[in-house]
C-alpha positions in Angstrom: -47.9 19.1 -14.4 -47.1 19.7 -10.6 -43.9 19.8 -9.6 -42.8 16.9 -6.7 -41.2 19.2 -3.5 -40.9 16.8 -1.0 -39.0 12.9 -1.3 -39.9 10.2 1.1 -35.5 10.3 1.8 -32.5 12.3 0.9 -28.8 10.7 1.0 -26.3 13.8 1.5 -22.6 12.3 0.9 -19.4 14.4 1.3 -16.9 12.9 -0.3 -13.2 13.7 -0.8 -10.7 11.3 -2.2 -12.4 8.7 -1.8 -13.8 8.0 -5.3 -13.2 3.8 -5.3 -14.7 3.7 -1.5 -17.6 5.7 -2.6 -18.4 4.0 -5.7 -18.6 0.8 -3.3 -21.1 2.6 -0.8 -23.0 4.0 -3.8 -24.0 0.3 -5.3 -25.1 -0.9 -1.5 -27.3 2.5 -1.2 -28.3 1.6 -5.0 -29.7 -1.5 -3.1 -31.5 -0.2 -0.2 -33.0 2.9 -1.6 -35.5 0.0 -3.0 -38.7 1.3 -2.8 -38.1 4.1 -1.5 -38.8 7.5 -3.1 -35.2 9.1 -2.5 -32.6 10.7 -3.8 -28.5 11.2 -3.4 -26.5 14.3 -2.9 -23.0 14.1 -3.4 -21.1 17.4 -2.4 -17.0 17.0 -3.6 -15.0 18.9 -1.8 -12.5 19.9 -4.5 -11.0 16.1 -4.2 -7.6 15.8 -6.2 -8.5 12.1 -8.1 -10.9 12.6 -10.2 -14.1 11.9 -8.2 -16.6 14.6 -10.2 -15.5 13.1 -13.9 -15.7 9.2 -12.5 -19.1 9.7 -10.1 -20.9 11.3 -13.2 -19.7 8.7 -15.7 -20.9 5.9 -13.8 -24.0 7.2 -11.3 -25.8 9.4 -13.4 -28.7 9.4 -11.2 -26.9 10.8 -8.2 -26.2 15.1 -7.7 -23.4 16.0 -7.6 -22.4 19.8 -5.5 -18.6 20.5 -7.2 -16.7 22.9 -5.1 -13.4 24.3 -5.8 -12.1 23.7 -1.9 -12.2 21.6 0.7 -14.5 23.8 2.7 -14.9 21.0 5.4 -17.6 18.2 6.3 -19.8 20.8 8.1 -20.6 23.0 5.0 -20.2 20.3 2.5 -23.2 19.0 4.7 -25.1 22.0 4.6 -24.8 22.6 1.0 -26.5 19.3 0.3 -29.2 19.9 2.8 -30.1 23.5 1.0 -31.2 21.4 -2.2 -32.5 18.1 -0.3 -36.1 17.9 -1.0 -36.5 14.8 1.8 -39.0 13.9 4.7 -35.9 12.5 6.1 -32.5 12.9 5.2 -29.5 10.8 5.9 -26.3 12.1 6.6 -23.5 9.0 5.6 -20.2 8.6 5.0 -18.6 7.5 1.7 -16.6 4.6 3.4 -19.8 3.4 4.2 -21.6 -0.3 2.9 -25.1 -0.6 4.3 -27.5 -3.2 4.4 -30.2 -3.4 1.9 -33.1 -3.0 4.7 -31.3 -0.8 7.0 -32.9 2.6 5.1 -36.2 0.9 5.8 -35.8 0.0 9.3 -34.4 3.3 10.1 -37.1 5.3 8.6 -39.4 2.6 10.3 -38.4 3.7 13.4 -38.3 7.6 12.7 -42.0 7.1 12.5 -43.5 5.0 15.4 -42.6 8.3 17.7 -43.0 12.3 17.1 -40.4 12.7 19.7 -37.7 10.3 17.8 -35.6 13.4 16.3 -32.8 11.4 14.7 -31.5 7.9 14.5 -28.1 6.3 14.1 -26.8 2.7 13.4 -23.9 -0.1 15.1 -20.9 0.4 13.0 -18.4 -2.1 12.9 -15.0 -1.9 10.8 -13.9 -3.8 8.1 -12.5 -6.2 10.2 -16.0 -6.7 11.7 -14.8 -4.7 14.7 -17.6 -2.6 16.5 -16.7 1.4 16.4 -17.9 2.3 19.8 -18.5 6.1 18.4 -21.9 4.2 16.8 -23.6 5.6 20.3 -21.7 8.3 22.5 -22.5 10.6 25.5 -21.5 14.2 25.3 -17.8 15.4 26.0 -18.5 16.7 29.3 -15.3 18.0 31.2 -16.1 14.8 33.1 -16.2 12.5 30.1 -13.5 13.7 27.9 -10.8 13.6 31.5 -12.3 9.6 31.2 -11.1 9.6 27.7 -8.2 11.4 27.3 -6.6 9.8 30.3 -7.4 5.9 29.1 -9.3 5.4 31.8 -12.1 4.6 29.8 -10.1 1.8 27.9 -9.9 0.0 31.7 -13.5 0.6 32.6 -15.1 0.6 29.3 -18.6 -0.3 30.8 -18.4 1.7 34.1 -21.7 3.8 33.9 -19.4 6.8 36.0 -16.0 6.1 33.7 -17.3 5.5 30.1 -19.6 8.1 29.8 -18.1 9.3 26.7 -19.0 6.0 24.5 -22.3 5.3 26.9 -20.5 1.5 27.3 -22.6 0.8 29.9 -25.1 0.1 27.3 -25.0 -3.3 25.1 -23.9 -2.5 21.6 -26.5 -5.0 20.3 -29.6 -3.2 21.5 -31.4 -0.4 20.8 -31.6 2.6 22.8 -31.6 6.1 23.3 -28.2 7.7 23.5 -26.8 11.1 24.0 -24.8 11.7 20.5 -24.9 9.5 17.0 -22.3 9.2 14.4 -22.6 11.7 11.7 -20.9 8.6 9.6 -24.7 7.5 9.6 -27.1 10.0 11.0 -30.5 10.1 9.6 -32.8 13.2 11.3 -36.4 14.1 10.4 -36.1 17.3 7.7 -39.2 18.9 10.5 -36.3 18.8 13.1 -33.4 20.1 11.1 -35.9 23.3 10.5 -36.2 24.1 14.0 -32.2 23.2 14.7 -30.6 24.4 11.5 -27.7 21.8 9.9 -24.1 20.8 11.1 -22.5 23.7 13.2 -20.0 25.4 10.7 -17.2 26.5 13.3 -16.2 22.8 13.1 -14.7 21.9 10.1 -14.3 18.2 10.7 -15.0 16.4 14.0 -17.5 17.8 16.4 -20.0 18.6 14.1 -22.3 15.5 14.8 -21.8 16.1 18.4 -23.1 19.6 18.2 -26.4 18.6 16.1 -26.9 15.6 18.3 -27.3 17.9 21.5 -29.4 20.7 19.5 -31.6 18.0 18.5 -32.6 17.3 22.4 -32.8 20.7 23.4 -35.0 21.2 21.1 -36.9 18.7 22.5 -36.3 15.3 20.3 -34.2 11.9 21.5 -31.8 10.6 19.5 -32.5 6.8 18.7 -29.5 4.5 18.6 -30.5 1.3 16.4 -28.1 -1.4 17.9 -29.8 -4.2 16.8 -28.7 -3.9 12.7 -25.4 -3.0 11.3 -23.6 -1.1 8.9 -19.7 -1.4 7.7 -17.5 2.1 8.1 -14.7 1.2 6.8 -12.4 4.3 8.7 -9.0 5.7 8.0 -9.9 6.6 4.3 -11.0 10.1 3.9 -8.8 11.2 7.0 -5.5 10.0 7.6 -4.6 9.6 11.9 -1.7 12.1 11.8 -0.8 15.1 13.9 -3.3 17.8 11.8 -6.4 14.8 12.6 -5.4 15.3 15.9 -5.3 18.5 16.7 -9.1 19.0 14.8 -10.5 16.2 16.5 -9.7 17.6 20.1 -9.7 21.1 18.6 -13.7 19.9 18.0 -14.0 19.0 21.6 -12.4 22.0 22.9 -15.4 24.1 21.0 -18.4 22.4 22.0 -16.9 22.7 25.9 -16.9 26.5 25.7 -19.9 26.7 24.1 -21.7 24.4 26.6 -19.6 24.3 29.3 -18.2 28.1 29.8 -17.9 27.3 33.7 -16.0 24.5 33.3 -14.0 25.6 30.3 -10.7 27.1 31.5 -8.9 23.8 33.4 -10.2 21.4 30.7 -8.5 23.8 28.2 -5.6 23.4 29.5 -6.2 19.2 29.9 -6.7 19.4 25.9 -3.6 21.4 25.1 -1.8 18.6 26.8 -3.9 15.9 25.2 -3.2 17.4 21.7 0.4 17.7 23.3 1.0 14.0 23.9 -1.2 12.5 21.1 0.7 14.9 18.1 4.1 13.0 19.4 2.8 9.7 19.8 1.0 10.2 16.2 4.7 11.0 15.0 6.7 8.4 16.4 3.5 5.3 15.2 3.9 7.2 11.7 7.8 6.3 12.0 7.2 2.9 12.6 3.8 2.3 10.2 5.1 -0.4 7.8 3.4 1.0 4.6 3.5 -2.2 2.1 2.5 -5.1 3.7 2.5 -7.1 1.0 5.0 -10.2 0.9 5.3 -10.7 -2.7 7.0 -13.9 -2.2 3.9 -15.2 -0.1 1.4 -17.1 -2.0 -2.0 -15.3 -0.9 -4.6 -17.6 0.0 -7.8 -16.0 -1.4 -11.6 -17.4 -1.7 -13.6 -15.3 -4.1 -17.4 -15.6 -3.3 -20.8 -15.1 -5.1 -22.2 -15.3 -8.5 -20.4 -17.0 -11.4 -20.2 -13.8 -13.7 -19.3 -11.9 -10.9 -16.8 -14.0 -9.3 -14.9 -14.3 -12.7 -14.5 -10.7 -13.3 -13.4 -10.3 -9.6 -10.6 -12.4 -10.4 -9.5 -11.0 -13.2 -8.9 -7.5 -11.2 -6.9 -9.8 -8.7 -5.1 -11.0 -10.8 -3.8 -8.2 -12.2 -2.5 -7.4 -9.3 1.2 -8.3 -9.6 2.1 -7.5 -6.3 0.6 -9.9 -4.7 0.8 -13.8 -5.6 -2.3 -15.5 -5.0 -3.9 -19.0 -5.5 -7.8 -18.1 -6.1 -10.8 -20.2 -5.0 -14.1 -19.3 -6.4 -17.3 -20.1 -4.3 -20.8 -19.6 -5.0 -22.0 -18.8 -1.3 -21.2 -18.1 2.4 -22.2 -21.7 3.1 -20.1 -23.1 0.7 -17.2 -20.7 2.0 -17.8 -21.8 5.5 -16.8 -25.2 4.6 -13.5 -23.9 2.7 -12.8 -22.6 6.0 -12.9 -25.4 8.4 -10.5 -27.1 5.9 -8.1 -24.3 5.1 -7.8 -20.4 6.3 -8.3 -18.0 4.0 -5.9 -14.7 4.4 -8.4 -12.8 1.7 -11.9 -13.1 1.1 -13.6 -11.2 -1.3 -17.3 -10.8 -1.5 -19.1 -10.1 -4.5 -22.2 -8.2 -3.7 -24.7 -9.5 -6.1 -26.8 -12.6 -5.5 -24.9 -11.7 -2.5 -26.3 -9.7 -0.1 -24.9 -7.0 2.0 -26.8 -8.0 4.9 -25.1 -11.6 4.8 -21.7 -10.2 4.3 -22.2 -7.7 7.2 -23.3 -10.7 9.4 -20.9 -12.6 8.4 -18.0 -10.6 9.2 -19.5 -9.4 12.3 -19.9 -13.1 13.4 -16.9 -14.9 11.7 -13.5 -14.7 13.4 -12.1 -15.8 10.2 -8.5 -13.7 10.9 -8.7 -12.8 6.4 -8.6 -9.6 5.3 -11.9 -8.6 3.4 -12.7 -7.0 0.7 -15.9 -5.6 -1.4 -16.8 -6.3 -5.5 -20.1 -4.7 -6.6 -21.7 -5.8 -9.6 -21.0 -3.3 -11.8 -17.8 -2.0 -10.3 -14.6 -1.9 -11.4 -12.7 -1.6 -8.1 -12.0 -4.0 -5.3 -12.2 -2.2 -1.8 -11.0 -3.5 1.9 -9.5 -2.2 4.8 -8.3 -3.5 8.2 -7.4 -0.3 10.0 -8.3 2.6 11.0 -5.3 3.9 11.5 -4.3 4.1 7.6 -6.0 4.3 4.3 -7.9 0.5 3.0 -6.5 -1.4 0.1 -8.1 -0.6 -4.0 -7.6 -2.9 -6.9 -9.0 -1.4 -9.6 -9.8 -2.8 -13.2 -8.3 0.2 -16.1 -10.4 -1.2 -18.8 -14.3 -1.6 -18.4 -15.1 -4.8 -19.5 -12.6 -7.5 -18.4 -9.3 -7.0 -18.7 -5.6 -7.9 -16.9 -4.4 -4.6 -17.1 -5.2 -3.2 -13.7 -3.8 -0.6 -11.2 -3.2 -1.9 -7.6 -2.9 0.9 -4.4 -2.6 0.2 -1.1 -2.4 2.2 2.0 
């Protein structure tokens, strides 16, 4: 009996802390790893709530790579890689819910051109919000002055100004770009040989950046795919305090002295006071950051949508919730809810990913202006998952007992 080497796709996830926001990706990759020959790679970076124990209790068919420190998103990555056994392999984040055809468009694509190195995807928040880091141009001293100064926020399609997030090119539509997201970056294994993996000076941040401009030295574009989307829900594995600001420009102040030695020294010193000003106005939004937003006093206007089965053991986790007072509306589809709407607002809607696709909830929230905080059910789960910031950690209901119960554990960022 010959043993199989190679996989059509490998699916390399660092997770840490994260275990209720990952379980939620996992069922949408469950989804669109349909007919595909793939596998998933799940590297734990020594994460402090029981991730290991509850991933291998309830994805069996996933690997799990347990290490006993955070050795950052950079390593993590390549330890994954070492063992993938992919044509292709996708680098994605665990507070990530993709489409169930995205996998297959994206591989699609990979394939109609040798010169195609790697590929990334529109991201939009959980608000429905698109991330302009989905398609970027590299942190030139140029760029990054843009950037760090705001300017970019004034001219944010300016083809000289905002260079840094490419805006002069529509978000809907595919092109090439520069640098892709390592939140969903999917690169041909043949190019990964020539380039090597993620960087390992950065240990979060910057890492993408570097492999994105490897990949076109070596002679490959990097494919932006505009025109489908995924949801990256943000703020979850990294909180936006004074240590994520110092790596994130940390990150940009290596990949300018590697690539930009001649131009290194004065944007050095434009850094140190970037990192300078950002650090105290990271301190004084943490002082003012109201951290329960719940009005328990409020009654919670909430529509529940999908399946029966599954809308019935979605509310039960919200209602265990005693937090939060809500009056509950079940509906069986986005139509259905889109009438709910134009009668009466909704200030929670949870989708329950069954009958329901992800593609529709995607569109839908990219499309909707429906001003309700959303949140994700997947058959099967046990948690409830939203977020509206990136700024702080998402919202988790979570179910203590398998199998319908009231007693539940409610957290919230």
């Amino acid at each position: 009996m010959l043993f199989k080497l190679l996989l059509l796709l490998s699916i390399i996830i660092v997770n840490y802390n994260v275990k209720y926001f990952i379980e939620q990706c996992l069922y949408s990759v469950q989804k669109a790893v349909a007919g595909i020959d793939a596998e998933v790679i799940i590297v734990d970076n020594n994460s402090a709530d029981e991730s290991v124990g509850y991933l291998q209790q309830n994805f069996s068919w996933v690997t799990i790579i347990s290490n006993k420190e955070n050795v950052g998103y950079a390593i993590a990555n390549n330890q994954g890689l070492q063992i993938a056994k992919g044509n292709y392999i996708l680098f994605l984040n665990p507070d990530t819910i993709i489409a169930e055809d995205c996998l297959h468009k994206s591989i699609s694509i990979l394939q109609q051109d040798n010169k195609y190195g790697a590929l990334g995807i529109h991201m939009v928040d959980g608000t429905g919000r698109f991330l302009p880091e989905s398609k970027r141009g590299f942190p030139s001293p140029k760029a990054s002055f843009f950037k760090l100064t705001g300017l970019i926020k004034i001219f944010p399609r300016s083809k000289p100004v905002a260079q840094y997030y490419m805006g002069w090119l529509p978000a809907n539509e595919n092109n090439l770009v520069e640098v892709l997201s390592g939140a969903y970056m999917m690169v041909k294994k043949e190019v990964l040989e020539k380039t090597g993996g993620f960087d390992e000076q950065f240990f979060m941040y910057g890492e993408d950046i570097e492999l994105s401009y490897c990949i076109g030295q070596a002679g490959y574009k990097n494919y932006y795919l505009g025109k489908d989307s995924i949801i990256h829900f943000k703020g979850e594995s990294t909180k936006k305090d004074i240590r994520y600001t110092k790596l994130f420009y940390k990150a940009m102040q290596v990949f300018v002295e590697k690539h930009y030695q001649n131009k290194s020294k004065g944007y050095t010193l434009l850094l140190q006071m970037a990192i300078t000003i950002s650090a105290g106005l990271s301190f004084i939004r943490q002082l003012f950051i109201k951290k329960d937003i719940t009005t328990p006093d409020k009654l919670m206007n909430t529509i529940v949508v999908g399946e029966q089965t599954e809308t019935k053991k979605a509310e039960e986790i919200l209602m265990g919730d005693k937090r939060v007072k809500r009056k509950i509306t079940c509906l069986k589809d986005i139509t259905q809810m889109r009438k709910a709407l134009q009668l009466q607002p909704a200030d929670e809607i949870v989708f329950c990913a069954g009958k329901l696709t992800y593609k529709e909830i995607i569109q839908f929230i990219e499309q909707a202006n429906a001003g309700a905080a959303y949140k994700f059910f997947a058959t099967g789960s046990n948690s409830i998952v939203g977020s509206v910031s990136k700024k702080n950690s998402g919202e988790i209901i979570v179910s203590l007992i398998k199998y319908g119960s009231n007693e539940n554990m409610f957290a919230q960022g």
